[in-house]
mmJSON file of the N, C-alpha and C atoms, coordinates in Angstrom:
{"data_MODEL":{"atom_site":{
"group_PDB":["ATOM","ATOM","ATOM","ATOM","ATOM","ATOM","ATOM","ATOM","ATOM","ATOM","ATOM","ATOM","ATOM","ATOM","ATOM","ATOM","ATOM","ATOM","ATOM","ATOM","ATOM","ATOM","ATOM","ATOM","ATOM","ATOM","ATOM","ATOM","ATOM","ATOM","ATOM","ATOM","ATOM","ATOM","ATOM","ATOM","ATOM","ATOM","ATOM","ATOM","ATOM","ATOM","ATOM","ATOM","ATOM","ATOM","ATOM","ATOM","ATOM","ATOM","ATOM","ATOM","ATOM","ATOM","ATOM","ATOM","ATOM","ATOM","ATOM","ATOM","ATOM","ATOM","ATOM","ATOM","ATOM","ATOM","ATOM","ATOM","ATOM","ATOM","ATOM","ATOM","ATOM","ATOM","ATOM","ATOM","ATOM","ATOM","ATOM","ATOM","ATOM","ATOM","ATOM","ATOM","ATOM","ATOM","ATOM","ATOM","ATOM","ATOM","ATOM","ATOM","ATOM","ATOM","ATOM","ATOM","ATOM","ATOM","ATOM","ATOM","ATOM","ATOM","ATOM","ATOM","ATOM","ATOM","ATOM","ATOM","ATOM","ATOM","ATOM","ATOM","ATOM","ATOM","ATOM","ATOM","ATOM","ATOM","ATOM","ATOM","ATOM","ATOM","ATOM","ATOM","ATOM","ATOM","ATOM","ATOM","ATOM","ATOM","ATOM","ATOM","ATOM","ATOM","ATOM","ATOM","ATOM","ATOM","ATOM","ATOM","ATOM","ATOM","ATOM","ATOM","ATOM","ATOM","ATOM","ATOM","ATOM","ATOM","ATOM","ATOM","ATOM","ATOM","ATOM","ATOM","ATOM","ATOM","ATOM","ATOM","ATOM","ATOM","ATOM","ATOM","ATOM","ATOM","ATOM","ATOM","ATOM","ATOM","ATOM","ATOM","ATOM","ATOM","ATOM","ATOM","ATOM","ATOM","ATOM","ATOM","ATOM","ATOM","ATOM","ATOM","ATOM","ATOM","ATOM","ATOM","ATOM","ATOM","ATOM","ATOM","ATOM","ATOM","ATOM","ATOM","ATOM","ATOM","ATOM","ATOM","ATOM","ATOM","ATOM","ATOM","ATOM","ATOM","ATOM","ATOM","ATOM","ATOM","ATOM","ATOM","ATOM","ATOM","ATOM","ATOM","ATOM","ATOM","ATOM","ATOM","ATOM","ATOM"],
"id":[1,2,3,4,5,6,7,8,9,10,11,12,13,14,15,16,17,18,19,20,21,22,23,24,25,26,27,28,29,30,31,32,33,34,35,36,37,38,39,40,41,42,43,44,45,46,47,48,49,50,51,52,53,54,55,56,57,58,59,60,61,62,63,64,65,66,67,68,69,70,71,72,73,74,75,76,77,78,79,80,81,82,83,84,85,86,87,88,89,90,91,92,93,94,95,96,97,98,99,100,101,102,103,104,105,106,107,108,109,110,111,112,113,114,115,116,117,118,119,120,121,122,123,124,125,126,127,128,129,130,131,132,133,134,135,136,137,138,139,140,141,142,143,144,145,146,147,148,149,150,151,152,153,154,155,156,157,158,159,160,161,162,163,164,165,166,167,168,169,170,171,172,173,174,175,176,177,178,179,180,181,182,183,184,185,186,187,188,189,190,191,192,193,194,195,196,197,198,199,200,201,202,203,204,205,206,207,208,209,210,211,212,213,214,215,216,217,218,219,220,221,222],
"type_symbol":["N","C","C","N","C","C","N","C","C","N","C","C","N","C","C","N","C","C","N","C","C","N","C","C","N","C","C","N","C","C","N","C","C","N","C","C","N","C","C","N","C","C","N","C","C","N","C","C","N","C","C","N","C","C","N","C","C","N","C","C","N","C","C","N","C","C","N","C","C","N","C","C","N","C","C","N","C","C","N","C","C","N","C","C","N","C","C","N","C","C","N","C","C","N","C","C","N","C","C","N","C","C","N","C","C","N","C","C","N","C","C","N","C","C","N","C","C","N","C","C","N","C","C","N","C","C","N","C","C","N","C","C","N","C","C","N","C","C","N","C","C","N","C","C","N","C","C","N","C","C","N","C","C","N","C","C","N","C","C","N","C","C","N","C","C","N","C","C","N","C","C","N","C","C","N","C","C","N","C","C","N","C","C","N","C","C","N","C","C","N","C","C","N","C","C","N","C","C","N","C","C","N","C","C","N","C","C","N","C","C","N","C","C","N","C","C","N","C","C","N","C","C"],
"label_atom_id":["N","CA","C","N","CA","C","N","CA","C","N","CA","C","N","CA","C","N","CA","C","N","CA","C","N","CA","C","N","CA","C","N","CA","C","N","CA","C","N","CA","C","N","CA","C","N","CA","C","N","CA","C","N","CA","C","N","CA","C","N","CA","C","N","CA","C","N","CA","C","N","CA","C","N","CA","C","N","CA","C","N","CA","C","N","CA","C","N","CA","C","N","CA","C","N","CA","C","N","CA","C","N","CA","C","N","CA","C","N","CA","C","N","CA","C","N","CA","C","N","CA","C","N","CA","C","N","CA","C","N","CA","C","N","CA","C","N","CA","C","N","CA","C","N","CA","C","N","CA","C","N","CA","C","N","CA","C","N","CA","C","N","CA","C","N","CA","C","N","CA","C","N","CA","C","N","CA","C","N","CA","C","N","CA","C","N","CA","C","N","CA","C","N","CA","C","N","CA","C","N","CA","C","N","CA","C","N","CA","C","N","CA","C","N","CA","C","N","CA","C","N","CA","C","N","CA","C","N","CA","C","N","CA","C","N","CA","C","N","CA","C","N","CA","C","N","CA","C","N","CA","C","N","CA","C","N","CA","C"],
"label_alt_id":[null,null,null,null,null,null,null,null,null,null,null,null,null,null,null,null,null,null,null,null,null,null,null,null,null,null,null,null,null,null,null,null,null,null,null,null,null,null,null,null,null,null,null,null,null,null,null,null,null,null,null,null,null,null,null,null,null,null,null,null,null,null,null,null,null,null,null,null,null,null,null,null,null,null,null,null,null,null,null,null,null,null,null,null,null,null,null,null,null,null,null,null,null,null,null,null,null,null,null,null,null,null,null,null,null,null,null,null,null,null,null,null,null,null,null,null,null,null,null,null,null,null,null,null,null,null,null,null,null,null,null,null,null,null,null,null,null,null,null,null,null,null,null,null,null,null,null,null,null,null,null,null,null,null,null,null,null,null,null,null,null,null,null,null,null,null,null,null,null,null,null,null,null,null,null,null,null,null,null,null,null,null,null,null,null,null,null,null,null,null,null,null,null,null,null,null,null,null,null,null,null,null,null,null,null,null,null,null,null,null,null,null,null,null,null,null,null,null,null,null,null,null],
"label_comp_id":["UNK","UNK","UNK","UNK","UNK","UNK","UNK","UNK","UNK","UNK","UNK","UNK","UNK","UNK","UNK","UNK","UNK","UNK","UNK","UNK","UNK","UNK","UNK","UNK","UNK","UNK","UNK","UNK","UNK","UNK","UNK","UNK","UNK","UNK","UNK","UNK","UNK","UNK","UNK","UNK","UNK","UNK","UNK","UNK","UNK","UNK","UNK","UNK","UNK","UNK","UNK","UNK","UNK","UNK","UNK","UNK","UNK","UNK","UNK","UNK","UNK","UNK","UNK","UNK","UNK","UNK","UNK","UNK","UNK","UNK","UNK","UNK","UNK","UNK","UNK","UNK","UNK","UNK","UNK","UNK","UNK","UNK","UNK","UNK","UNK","UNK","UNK","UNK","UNK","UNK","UNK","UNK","UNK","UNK","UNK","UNK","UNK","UNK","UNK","UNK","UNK","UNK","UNK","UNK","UNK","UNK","UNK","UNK","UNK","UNK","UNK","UNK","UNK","UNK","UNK","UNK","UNK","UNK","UNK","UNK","UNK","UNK","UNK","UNK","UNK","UNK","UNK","UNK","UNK","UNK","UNK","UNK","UNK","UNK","UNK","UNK","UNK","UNK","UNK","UNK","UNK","UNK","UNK","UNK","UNK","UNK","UNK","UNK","UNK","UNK","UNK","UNK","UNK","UNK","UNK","UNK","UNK","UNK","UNK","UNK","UNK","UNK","UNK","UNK","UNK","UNK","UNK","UNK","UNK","UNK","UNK","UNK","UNK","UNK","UNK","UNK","UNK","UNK","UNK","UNK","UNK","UNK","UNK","UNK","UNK","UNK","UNK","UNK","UNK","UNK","UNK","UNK","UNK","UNK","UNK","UNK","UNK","UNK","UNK","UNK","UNK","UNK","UNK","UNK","UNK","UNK","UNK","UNK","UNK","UNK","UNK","UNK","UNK","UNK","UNK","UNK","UNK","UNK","UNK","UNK","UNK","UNK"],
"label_asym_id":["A","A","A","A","A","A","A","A","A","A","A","A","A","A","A","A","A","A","A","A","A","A","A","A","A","A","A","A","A","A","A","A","A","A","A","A","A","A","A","A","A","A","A","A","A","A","A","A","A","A","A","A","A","A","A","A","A","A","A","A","A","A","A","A","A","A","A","A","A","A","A","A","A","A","A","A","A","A","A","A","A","A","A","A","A","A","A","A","A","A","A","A","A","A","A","A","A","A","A","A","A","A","A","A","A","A","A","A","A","A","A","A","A","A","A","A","A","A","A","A","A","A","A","A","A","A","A","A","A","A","A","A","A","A","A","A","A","A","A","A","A","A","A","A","A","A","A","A","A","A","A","A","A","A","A","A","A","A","A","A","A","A","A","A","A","A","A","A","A","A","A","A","A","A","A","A","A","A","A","A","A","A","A","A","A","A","A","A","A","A","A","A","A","A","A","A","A","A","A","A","A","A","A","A","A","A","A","A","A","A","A","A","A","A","A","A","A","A","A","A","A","A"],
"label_entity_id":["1","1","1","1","1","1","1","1","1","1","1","1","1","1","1","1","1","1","1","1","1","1","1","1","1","1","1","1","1","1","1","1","1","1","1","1","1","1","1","1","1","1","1","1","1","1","1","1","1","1","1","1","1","1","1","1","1","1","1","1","1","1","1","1","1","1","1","1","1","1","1","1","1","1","1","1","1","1","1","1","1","1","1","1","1","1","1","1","1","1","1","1","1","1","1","1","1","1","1","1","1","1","1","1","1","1","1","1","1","1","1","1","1","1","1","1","1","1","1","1","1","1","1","1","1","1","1","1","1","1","1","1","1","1","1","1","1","1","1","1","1","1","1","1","1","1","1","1","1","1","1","1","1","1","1","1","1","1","1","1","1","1","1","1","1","1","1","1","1","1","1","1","1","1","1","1","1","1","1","1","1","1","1","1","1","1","1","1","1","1","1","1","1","1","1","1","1","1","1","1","1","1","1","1","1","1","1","1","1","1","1","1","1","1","1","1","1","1","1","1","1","1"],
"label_seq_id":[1,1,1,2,2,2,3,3,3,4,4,4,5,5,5,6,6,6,7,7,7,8,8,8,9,9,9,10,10,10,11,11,11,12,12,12,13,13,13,14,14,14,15,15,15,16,16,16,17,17,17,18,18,18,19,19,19,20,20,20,21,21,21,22,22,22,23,23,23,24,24,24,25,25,25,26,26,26,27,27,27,28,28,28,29,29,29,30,30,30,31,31,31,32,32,32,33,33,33,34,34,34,35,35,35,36,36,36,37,37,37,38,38,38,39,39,39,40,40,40,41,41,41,42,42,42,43,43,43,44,44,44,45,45,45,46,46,46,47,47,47,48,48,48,49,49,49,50,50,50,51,51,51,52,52,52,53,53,53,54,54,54,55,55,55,56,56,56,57,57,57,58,58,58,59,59,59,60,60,60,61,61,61,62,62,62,63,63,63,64,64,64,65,65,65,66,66,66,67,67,67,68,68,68,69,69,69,70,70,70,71,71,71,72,72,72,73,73,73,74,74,74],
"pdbx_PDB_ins_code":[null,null,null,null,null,null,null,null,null,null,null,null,null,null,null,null,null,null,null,null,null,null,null,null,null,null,null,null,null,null,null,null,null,null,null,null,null,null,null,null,null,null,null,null,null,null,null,null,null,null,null,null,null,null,null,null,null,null,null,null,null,null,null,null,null,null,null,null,null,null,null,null,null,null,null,null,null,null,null,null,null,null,null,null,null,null,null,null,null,null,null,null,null,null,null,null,null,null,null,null,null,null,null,null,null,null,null,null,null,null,null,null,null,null,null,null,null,null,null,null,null,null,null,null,null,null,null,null,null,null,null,null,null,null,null,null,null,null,null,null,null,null,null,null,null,null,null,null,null,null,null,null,null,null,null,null,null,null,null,null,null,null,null,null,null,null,null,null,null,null,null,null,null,null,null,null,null,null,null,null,null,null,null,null,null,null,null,null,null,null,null,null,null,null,null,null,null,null,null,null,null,null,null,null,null,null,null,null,null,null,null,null,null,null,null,null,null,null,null,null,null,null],
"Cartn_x":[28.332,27.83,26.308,25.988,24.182,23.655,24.219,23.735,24.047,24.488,25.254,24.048,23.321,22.766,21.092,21.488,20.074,20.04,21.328,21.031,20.57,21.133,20.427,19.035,18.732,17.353,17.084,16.451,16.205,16.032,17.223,17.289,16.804,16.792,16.175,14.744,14.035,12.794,11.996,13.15,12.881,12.649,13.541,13.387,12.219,12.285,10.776,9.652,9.498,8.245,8.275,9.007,9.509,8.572,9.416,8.987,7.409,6.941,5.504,4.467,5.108,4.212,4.187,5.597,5.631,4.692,4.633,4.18,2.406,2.104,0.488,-0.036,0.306,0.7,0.196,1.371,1.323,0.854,-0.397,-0.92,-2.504,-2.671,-3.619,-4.074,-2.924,-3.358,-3.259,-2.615,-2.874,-4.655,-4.751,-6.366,-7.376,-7.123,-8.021,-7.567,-6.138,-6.222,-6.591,-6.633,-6.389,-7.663,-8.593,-8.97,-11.121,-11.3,-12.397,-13.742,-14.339,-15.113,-16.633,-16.91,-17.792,-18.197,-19.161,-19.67,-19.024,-18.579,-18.197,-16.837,-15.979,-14.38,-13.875,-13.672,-12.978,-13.165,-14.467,-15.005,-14.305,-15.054,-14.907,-13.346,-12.572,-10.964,-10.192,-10.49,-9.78,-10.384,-11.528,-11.601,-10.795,-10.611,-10.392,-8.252,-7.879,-6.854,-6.665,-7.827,-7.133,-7.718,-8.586,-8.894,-7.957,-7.429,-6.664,-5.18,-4.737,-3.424,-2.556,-1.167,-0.5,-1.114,-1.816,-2.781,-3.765,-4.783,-4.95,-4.522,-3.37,-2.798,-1.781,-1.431,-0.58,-1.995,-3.282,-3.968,-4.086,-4.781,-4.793,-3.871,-2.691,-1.61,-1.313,-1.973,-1.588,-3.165,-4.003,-5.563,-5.685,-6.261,-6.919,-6.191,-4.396,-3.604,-3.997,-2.915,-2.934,-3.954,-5.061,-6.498,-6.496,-6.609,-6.828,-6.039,-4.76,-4.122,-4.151,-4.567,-4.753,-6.127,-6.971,-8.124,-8.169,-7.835,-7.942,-6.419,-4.969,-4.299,-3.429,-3.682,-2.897,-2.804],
"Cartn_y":[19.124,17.829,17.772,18.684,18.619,19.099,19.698,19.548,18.323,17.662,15.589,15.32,14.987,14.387,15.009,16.217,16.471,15.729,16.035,15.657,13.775,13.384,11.979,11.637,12.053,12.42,12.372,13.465,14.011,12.956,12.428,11.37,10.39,10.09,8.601,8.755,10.11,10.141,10.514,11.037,11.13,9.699,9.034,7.589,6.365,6.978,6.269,6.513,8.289,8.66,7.779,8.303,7.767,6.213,5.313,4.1,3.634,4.163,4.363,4.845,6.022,5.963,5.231,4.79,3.611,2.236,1.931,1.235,1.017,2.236,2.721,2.426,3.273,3.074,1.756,1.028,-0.27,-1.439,-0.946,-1.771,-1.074,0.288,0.637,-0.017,-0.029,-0.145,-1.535,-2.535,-4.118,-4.027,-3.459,-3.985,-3.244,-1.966,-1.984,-2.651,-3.28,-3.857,-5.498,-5.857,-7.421,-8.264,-7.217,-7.967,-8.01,-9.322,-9.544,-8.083,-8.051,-7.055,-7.827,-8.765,-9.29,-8.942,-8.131,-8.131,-6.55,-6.143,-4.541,-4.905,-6.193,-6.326,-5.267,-5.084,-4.144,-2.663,-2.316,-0.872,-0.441,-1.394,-1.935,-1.754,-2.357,-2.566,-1.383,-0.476,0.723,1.442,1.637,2.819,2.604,1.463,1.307,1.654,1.22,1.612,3.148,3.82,5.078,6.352,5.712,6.347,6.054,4.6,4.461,4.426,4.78,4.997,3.859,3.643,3.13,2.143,1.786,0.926,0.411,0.771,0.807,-0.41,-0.197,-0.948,-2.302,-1.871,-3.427,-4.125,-3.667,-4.761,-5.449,-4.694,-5.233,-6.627,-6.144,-6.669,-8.032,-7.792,-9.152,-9.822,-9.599,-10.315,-10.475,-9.726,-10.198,-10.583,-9.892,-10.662,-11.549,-11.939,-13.768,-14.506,-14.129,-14.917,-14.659,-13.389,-13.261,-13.912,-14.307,-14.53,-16.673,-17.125,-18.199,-18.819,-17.451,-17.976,-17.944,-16.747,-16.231,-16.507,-16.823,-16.822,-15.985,-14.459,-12.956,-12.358],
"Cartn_z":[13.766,14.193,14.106,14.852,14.413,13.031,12.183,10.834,9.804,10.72,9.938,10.043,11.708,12.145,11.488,11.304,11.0,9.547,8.888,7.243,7.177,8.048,8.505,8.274,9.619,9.741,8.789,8.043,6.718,5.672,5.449,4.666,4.607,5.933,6.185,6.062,6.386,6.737,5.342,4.41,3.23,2.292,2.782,2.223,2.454,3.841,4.128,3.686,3.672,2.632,1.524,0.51,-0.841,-0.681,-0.138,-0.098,0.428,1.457,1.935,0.658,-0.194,-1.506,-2.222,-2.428,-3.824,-3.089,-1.876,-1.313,-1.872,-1.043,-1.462,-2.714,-3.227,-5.23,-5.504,-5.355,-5.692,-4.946,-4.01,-3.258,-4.014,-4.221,-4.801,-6.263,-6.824,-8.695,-8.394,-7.66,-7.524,-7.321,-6.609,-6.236,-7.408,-7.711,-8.817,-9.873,-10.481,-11.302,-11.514,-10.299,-10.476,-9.584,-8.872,-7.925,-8.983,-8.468,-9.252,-9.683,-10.094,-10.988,-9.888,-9.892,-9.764,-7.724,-7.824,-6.093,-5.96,-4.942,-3.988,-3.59,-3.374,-2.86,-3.809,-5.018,-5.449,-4.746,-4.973,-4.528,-3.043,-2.627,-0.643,-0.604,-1.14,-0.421,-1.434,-2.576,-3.039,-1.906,-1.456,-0.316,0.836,1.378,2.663,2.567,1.656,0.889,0.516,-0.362,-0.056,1.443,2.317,3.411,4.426,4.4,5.898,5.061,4.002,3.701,4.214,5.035,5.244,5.658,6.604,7.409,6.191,5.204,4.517,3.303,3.002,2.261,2.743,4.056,5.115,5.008,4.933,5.642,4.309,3.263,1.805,1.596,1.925,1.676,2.105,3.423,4.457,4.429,4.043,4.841,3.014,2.236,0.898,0.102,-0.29,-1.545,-1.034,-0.895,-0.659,-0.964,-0.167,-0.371,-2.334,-2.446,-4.213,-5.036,-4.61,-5.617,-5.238,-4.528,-3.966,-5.362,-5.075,-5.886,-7.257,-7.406,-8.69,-10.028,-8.912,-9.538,-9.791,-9.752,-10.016,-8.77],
"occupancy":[1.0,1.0,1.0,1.0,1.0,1.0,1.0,1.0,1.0,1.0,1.0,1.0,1.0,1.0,1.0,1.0,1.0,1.0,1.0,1.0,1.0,1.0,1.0,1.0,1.0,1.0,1.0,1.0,1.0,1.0,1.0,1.0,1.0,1.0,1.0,1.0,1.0,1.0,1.0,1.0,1.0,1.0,1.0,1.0,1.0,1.0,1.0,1.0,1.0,1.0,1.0,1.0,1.0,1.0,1.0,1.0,1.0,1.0,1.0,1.0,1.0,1.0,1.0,1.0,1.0,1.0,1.0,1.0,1.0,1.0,1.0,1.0,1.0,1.0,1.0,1.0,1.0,1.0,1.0,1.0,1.0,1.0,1.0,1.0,1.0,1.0,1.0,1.0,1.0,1.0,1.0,1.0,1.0,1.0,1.0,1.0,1.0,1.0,1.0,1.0,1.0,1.0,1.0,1.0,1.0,1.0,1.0,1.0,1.0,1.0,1.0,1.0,1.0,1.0,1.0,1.0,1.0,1.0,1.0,1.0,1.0,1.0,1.0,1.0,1.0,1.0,1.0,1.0,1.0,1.0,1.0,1.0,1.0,1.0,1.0,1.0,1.0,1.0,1.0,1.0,1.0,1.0,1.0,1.0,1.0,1.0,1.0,1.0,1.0,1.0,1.0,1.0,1.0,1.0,1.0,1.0,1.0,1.0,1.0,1.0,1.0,1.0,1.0,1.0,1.0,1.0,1.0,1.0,1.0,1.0,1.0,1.0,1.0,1.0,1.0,1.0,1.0,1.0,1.0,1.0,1.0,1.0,1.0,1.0,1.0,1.0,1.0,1.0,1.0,1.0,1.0,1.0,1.0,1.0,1.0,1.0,1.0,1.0,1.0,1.0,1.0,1.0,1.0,1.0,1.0,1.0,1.0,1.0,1.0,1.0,1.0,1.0,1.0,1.0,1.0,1.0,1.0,1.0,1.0,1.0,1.0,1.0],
"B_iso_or_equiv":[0.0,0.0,0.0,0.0,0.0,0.0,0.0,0.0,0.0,0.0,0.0,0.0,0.0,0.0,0.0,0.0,0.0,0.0,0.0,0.0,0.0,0.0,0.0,0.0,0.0,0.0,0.0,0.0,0.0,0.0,0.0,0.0,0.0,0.0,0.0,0.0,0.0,0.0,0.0,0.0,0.0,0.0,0.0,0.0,0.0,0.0,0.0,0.0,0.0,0.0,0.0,0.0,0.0,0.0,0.0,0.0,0.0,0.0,0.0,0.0,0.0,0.0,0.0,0.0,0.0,0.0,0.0,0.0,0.0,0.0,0.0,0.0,0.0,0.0,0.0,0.0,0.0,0.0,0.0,0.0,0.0,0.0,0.0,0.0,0.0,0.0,0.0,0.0,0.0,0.0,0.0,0.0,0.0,0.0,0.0,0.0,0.0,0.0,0.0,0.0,0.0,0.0,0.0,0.0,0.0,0.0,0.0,0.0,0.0,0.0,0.0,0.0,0.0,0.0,0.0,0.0,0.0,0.0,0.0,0.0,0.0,0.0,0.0,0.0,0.0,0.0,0.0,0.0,0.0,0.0,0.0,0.0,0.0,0.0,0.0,0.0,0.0,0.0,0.0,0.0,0.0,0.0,0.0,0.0,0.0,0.0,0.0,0.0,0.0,0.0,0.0,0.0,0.0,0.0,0.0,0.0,0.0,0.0,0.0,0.0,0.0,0.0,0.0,0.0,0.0,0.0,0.0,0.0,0.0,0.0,0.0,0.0,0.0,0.0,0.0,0.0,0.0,0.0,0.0,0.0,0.0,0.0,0.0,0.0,0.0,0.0,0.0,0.0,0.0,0.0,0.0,0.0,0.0,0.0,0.0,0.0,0.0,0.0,0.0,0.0,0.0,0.0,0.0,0.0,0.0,0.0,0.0,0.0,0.0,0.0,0.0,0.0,0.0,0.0,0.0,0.0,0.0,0.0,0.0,0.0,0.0,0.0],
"pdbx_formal_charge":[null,null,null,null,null,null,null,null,null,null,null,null,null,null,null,null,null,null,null,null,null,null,null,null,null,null,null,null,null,null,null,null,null,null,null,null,null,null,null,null,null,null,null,null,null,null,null,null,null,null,null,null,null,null,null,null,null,null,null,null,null,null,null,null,null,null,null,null,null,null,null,null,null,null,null,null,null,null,null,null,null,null,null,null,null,null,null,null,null,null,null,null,null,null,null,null,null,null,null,null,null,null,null,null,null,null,null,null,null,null,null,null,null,null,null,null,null,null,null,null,null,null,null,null,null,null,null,null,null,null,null,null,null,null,null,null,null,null,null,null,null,null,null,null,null,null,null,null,null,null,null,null,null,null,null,null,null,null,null,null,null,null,null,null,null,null,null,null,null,null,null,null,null,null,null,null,null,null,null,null,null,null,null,null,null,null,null,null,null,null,null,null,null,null,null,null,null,null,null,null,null,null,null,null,null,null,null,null,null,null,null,null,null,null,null,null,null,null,null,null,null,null],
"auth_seq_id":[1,1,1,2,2,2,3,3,3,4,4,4,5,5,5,6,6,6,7,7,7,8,8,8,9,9,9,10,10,10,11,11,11,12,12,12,13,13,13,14,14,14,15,15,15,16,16,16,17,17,17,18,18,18,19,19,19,20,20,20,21,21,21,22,22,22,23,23,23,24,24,24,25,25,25,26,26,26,27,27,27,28,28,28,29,29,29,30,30,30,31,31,31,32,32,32,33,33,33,34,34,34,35,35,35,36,36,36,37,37,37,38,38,38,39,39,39,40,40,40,41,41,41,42,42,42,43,43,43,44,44,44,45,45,45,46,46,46,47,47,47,48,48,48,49,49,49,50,50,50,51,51,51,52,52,52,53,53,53,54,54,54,55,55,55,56,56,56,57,57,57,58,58,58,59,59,59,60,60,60,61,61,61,62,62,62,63,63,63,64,64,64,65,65,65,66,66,66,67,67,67,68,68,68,69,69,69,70,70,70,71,71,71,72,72,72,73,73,73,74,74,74],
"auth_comp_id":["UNK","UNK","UNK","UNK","UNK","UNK","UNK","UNK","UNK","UNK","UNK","UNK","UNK","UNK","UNK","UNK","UNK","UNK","UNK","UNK","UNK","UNK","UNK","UNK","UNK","UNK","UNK","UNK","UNK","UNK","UNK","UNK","UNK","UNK","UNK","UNK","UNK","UNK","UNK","UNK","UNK","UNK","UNK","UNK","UNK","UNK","UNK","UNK","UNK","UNK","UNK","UNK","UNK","UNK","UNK","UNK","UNK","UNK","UNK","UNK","UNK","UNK","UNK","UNK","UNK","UNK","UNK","UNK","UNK","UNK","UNK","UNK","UNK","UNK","UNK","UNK","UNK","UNK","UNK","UNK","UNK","UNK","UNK","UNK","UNK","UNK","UNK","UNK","UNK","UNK","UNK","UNK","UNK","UNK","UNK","UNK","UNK","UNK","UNK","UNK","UNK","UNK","UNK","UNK","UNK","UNK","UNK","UNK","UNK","UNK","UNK","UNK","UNK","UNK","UNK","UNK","UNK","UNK","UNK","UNK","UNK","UNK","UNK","UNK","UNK","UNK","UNK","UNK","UNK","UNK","UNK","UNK","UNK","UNK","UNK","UNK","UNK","UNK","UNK","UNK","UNK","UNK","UNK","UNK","UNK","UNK","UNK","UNK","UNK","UNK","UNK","UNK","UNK","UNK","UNK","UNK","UNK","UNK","UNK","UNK","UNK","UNK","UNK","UNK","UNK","UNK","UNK","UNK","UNK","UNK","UNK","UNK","UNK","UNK","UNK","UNK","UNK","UNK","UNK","UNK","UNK","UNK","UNK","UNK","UNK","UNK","UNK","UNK","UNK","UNK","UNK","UNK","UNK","UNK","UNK","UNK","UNK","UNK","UNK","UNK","UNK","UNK","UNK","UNK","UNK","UNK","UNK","UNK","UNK","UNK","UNK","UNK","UNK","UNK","UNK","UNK","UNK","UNK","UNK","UNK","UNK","UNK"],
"auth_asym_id":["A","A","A","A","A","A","A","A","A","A","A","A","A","A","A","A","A","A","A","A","A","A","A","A","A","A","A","A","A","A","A","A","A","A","A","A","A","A","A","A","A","A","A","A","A","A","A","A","A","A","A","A","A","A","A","A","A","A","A","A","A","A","A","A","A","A","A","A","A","A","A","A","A","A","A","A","A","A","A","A","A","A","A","A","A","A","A","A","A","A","A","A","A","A","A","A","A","A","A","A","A","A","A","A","A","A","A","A","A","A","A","A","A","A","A","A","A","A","A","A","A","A","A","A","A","A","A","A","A","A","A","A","A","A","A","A","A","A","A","A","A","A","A","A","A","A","A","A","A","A","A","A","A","A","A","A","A","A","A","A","A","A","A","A","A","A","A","A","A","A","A","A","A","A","A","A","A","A","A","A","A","A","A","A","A","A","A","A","A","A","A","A","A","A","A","A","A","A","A","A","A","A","A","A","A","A","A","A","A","A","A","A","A","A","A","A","A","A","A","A","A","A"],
"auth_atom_id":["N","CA","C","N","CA","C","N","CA","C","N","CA","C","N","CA","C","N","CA","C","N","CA","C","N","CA","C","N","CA","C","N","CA","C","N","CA","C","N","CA","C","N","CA","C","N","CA","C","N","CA","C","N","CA","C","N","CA","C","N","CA","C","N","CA","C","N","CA","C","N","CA","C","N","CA","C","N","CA","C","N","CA","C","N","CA","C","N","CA","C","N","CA","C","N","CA","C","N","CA","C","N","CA","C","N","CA","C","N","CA","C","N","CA","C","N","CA","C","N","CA","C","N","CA","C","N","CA","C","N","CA","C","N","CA","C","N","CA","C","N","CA","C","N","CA","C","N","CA","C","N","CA","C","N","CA","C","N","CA","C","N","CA","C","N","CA","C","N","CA","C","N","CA","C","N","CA","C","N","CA","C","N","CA","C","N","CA","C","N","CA","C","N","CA","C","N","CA","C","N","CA","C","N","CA","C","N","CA","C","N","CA","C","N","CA","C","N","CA","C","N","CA","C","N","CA","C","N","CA","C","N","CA","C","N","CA","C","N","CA","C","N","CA","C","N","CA","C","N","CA","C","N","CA","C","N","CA","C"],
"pdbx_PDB_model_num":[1,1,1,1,1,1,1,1,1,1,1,1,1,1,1,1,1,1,1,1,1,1,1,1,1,1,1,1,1,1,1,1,1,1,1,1,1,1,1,1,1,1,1,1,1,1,1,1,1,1,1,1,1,1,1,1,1,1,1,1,1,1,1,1,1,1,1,1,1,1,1,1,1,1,1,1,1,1,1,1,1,1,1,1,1,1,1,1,1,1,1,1,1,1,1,1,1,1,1,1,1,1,1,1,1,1,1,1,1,1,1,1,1,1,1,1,1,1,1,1,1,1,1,1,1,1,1,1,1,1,1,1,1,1,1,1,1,1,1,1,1,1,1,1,1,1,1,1,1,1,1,1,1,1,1,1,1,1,1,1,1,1,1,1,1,1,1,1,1,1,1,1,1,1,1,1,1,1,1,1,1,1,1,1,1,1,1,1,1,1,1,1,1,1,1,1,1,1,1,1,1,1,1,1,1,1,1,1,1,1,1,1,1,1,1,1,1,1,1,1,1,1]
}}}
């Protein structure tokens, strides 16, 4: 019974990694790929992205897409 539960665990926590990178990833290469050239937002929001990691990239996600893609279109 406790080696089910552990393989659970495991799994799930494996899956969440998994997804938390693909997450990152693709919150990272969005912003260096798409976000304007012009001023420090690019520079400014890949650091803050790869220093605060998970946190990092929710904020990306929720405070600047939107705004970027509002303006710019992508």
């Amino acid at each position: 019974m406790f080696s089910i539960i552990s393989l659970i665990l495991f799994l799930f926590s494996l899956a969440f990694t998994v997804l938390y990178f693909v997450f990152w990833i693709w919150m990272l290469i969005d912003c260096l790929k798409y976000e304007p050239s012009e001023g420090n937002d690019k520079i400014i929001w890949a650091v803050v992205i790869i220093l605060l990691q998970a946190l990092g990239a929710l904020l990306y996600y929720i405070v600047r897409r939107p705004e970027r893609i509002k303006q710019t279109g992508q």
